[in-house]
C-alpha positions in Angstrom: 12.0 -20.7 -8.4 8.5 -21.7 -7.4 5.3 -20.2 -8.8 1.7 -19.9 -8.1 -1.3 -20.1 -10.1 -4.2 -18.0 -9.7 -6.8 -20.4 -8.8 -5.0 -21.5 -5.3 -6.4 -18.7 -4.1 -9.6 -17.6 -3.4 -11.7 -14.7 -2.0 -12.0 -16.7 1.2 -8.3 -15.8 1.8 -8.9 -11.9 2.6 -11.2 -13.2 5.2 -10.0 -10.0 7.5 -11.3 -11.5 10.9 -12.6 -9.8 13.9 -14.1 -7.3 11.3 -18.2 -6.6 11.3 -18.8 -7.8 8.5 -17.0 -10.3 5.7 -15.4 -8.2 3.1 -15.7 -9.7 -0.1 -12.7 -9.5 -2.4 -13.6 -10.6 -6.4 -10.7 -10.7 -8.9 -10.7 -11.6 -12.6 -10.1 -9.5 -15.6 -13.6 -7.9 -16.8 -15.1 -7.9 -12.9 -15.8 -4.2 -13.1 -18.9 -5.4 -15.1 -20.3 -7.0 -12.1 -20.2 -2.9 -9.9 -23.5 -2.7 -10.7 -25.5 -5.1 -9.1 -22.8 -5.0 -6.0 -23.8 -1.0 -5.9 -27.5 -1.9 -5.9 -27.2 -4.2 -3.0 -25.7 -1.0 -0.9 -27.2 2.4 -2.4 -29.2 4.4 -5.0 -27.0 7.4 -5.1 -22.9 7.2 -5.3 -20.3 9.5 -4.7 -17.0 8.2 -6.9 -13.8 9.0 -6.0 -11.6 9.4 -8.2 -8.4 11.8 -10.2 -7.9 13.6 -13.0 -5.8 11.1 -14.0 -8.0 7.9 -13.7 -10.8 9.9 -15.5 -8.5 10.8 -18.6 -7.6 7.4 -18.3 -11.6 6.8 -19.4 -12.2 4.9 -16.3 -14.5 7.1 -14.6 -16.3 7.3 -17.9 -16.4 3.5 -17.5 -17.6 2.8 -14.3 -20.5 5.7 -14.5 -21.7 4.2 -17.8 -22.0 0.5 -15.6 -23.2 2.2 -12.4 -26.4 4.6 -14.9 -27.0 1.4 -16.2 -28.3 0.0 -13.2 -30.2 2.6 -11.9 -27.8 4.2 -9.8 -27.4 7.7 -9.2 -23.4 8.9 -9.4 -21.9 12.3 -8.5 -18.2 12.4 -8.9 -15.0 13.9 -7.1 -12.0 13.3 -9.5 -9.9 16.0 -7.6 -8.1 13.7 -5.5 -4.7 14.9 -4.9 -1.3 12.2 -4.3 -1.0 12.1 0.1 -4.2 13.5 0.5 -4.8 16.4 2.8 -7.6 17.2 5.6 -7.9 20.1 3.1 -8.1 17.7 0.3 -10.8 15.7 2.0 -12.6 18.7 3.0 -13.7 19.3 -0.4 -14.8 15.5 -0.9 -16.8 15.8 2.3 -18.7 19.0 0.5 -19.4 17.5 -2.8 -21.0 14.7 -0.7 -22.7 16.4 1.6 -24.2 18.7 -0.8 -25.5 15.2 -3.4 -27.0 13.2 0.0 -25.5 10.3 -0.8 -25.1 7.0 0.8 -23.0 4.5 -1.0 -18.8 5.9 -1.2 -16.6 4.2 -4.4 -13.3 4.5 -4.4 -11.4 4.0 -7.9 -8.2 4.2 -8.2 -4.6 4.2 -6.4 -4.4 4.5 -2.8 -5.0 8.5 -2.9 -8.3 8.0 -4.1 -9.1 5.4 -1.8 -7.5 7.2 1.3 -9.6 10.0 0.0 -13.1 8.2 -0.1 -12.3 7.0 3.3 -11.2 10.1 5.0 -14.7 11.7 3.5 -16.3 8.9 5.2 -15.5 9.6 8.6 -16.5 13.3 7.8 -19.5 12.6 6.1 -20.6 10.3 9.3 -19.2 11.0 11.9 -18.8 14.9 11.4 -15.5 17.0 13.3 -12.3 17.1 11.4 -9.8 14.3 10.1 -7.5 14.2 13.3 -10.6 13.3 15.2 -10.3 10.3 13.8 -6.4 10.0 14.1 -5.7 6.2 15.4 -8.0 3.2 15.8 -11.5 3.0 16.1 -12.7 6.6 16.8 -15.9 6.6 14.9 -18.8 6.5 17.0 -21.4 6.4 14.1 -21.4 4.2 11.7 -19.7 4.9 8.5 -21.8 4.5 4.9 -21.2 1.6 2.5 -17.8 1.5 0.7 -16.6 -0.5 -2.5 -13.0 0.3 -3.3 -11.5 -0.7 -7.2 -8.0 -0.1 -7.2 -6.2 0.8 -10.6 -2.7 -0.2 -9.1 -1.3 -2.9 -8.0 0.4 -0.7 -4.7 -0.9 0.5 -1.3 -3.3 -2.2 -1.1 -5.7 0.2 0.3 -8.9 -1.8 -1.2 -8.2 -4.5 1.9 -7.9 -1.9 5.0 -10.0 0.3 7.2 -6.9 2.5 7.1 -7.0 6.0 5.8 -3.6 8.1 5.5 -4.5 11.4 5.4 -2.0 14.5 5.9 -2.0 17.9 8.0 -2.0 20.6 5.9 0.6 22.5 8.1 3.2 20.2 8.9 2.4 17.5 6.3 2.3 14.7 9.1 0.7 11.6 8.0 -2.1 10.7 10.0 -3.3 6.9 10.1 -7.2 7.2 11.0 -8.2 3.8 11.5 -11.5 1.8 12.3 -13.3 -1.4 11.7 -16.4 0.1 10.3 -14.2 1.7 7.3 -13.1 -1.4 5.6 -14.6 -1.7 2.0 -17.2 -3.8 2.0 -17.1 -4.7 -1.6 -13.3 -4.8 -3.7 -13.1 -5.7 -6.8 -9.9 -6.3 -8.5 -9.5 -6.4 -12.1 -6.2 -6.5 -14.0 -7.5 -4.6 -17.0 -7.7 -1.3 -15.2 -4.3 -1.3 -14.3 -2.7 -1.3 -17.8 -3.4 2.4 -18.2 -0.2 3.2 -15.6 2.8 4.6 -17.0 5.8 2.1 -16.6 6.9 4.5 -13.6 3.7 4.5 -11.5 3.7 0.4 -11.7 7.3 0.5 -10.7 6.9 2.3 -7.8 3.6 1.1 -6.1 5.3 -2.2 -7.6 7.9 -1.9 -4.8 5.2 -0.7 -2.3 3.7 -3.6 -2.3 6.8 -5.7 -1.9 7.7 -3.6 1.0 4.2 -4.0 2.9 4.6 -7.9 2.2 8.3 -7.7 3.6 7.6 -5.2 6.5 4.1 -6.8 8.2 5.8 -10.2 8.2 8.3 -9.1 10.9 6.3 -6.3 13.0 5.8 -6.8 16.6 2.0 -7.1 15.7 1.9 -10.2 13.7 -0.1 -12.6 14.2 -1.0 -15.7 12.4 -3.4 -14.4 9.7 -1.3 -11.4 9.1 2.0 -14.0 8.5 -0.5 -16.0 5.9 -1.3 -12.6 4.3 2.2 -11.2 4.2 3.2 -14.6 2.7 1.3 -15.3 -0.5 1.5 -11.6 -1.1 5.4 -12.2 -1.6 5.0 -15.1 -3.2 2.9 -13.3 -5.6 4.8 -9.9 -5.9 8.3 -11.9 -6.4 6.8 -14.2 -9.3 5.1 -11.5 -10.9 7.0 -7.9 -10.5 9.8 -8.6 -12.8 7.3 -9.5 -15.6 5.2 -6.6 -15.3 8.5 -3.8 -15.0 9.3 -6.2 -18.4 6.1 -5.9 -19.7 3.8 -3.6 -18.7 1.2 -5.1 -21.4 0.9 -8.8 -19.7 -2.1 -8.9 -18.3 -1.9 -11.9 -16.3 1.7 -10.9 -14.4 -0.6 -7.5 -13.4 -3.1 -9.5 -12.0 -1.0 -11.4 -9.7 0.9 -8.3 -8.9 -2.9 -6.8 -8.0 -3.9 -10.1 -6.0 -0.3 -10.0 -4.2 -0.7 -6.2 -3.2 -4.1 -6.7 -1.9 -2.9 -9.9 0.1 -0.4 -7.3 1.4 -3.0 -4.7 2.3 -4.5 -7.1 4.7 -1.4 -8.2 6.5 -1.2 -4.5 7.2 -4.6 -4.3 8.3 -3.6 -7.3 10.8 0.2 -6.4 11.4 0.9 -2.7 10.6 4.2 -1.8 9.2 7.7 -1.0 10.3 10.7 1.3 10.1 11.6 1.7 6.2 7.9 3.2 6.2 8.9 5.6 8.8 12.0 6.7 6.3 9.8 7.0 3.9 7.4 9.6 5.5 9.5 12.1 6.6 11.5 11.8 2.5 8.0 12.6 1.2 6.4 15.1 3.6 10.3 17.3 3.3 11.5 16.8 0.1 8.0 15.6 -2.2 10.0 11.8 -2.9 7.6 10.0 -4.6 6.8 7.2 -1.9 7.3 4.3 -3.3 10.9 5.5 -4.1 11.7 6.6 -0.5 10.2 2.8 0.7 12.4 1.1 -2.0 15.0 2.6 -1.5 14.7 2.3 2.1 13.9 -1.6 2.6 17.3 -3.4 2.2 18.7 -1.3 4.6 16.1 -2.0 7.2 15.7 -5.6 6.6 19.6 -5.9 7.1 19.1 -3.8 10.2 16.5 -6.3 11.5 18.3 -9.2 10.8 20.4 -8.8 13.4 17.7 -10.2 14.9 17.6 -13.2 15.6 13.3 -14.4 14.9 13.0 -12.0 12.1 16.2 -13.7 10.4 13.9 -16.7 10.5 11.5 -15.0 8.7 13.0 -13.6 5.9 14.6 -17.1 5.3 11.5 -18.9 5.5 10.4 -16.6 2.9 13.2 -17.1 1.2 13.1 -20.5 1.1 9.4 -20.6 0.2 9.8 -19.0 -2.9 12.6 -21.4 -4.1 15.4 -18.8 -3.8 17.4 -20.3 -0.9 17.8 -23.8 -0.2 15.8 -26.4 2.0 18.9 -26.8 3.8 20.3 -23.0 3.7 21.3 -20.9 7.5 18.9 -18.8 8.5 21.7 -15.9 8.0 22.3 -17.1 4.4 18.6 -17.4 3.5 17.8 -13.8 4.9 20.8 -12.5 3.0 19.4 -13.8 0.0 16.4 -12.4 0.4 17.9 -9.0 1.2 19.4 -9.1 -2.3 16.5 -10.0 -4.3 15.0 -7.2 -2.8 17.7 -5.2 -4.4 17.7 -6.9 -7.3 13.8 -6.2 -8.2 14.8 -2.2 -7.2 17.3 -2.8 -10.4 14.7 -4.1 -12.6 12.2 -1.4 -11.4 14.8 1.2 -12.8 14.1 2.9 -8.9 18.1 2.6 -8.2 18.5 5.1 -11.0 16.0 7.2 -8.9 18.7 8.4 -7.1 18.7 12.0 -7.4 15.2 11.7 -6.5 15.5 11.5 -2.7 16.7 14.9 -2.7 18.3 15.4 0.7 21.6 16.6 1.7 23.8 15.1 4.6 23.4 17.9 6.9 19.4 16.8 6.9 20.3 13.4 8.5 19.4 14.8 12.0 16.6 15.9 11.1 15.3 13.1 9.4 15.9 10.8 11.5 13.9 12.2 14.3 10.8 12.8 12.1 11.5 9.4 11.1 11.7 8.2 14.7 8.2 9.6 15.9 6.7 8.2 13.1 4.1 5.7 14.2 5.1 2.5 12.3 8.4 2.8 13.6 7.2 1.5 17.2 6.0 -1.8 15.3 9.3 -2.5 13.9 10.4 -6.1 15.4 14.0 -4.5 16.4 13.8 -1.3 18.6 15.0 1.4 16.4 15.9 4.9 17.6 16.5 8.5 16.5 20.4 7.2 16.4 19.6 3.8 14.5 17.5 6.1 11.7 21.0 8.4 11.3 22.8 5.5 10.6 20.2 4.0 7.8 19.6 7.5 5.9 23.4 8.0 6.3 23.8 4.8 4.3 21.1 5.7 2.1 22.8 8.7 1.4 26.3 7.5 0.6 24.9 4.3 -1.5 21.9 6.1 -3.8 23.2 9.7 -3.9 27.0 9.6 -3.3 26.8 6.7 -5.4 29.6 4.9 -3.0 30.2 1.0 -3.7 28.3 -1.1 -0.6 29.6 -4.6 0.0 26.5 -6.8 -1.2 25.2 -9.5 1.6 27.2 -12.7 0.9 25.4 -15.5 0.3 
């Protein structure tokens, strides 16, 4: 099997294109350091956004210590809440409003991130989250962001995408424009060692499945194919090394550089039915999401390798990574990728996550319409209706909570 080294890639790659302004990606382990003079190029006075868990994690300590050092005022929101709400958001935009601030920093996993974006819009643009539901509905622009993830997951640091739920009926909203991309992300590995072993499997497997899904969307597009494919290379050499070891340092960071990679695809190329599974799993039943995704994704990608151009796909990925041969069909080499997808769920420990999905049979229905109206389902590359989404959770069911044998793909 095929692997990378770090240096083959640089910032240059998350060139996002068509954006206002470059963003400029830095990696390396200790480039939290460099926050400081980035901040002072942008702002006096910050609002970070952050969790409880991140700041008992001592990282909001850290990165107030580096911003104070450089002469930059910090007020902090560390009450950001796992699928943030317009609720949740709300009380961002006060803090904010109330310190008169005008440079946003998101640290943390995609909640955080989702959270300082969402306050954003607000902060800017005034009216109320749903305003801003779609692309490109800010008419003012938006202030300054710099995003530092702490996972290697939604890859949220590399897209003017923020997911923000209604409080009522916990739909996930996608408010999306140019002007919200971070223009600053800095990704070091070192932050993301403090994740238990079960947050790095899951936004692990997130990652994997934004690589997998925006390679085969009806939206891609040449830079989001680039994206989508050095993110899996990336995610496949590294995962299995980090669920092994969470300690190794060097497999997170190519785990962190492949689930940014991933987070532009999306930005380029959206993402397609297993995320649409996902959604309603989490919004009905509180499944963690990157559970509901993982276990979600081999069932999609088999149901879109019926056709025929995203069979190609999968196999060139397959064969790009060294796990098919040269020479393989393009039905074997999307079969084999199919079951290396289920083989990192195994060494995730998420097929043991079974119980976790938490719906009965008679839900099916149900589920699959929510999961039908969802918005990345119209970008999967194989139409896929209310009837095609009883069939996959119906298999889900039966395989993860019946526990029911499944033939394997054949390779």
């Amino acid at each position: 099997m095929s692997t990378l080294s770090l240096e083959e890639f640089s910032n240059d790659s998350f060139f996002v294109g068509e954006m206002p302004a470059k963003q400029k990606v830095l990696f390396g382990e200790g480039i939290i350091s460099t926050l400081g003079h980035h901040a002072n190029l942008l702002g006096n006075h910050a609002l970070l956004v952050s969790d409880t868990g991140i700041k008992a994690a001592g990282h909001v300590g850290k990165v107030i210590r580096i911003l104070e050092d450089s002469g930059i005022k910090v007020t902090t929101f560390d009450e950001s809440i796992e699928n943030p709400t317009e609720s949740s958001v709300s009380k961002c935009v006060a803090v904010a409003r109330e310190s008169k601030i005008d440079l946003i920093i998101g640290l943390g996993g995609g909640s955080s991130m989702d959270t300082a974006k969402g306050c954003n819009f607000l902060l800017t643009n005034g009216g109320k989250m749903e305003d801003f539901w779609g692309v490109g509905k800010a008419l003012h622009p938006l202030l300054p962001l710099i995003a530092i993830p702490t996972t290697a997951g939604t890859g949220s640091e590399c897209q003017s995408f923020a997911l923000i739920s209604q409080d009522e009926t916990h739909v996930k909203m996608a408010c999306g424009d140019p002007k919200a991309l971070p223009l600053i992300t800095l990704l070091d590995p070192e932050l993301t060692l403090s994740q238990p072993s079960s947050v790095t499997a899951c936004t692990g497997i997130d990652a994997l499945a934004h690589a997998l899904e925006s390679a085969v969307t009806l939206k891609r597009c040449e830079l989001s194919a680039r994206h989508a494919k050095i993110a899996f290379q990336l995610l496949n050499q590294s995962l299995p090394s980090v669920f092994d070891d969470p300690n190794n340092t060097n497999a997170r960071g190519v785990a962190l550089l492949g689930a940014s990679h991933a987070g532009a695809a999306i930005e380029q190329s959206m993402l397609g039915a297993a995320h649409s599974m996902a959604n309603p799993l989490t919004a009905k039943y509180g499944t963690v999401h990157g559970i509901a995704v993982g276990l979600s994704l081999p069932w999609v990608m088999k149901f879109n390798s019926e056709d025929s151009e995203c069979q190609k796909i999968y196999s060139d990925l397959a064969r790009t990574v060294g796990l098919a041969e040269s020479n393989s069909s393009d039905s074997e080499g999307s079969a084999i990728l199919i079951n290396r997808v289920e083989e990192l769920l195994e060494i995730a420990k998420l097929t043991t996550s079974r119980n976790h999905l938490g719906f009965e049979e008679t839900a099916i229905p149900e589920l699959a319409n929510a999961a039908a109206k969802q918005w990345t389902a119209g970008f999967n590359p194989r139409k896929i209706e209310s009837e095609d989404f009883e069939s996959l959770y119906q298999q889900l069911f039966q395989f993860y909570i019946k526990g029911l044998s499944i033939e394997k793909s054949v390779v």
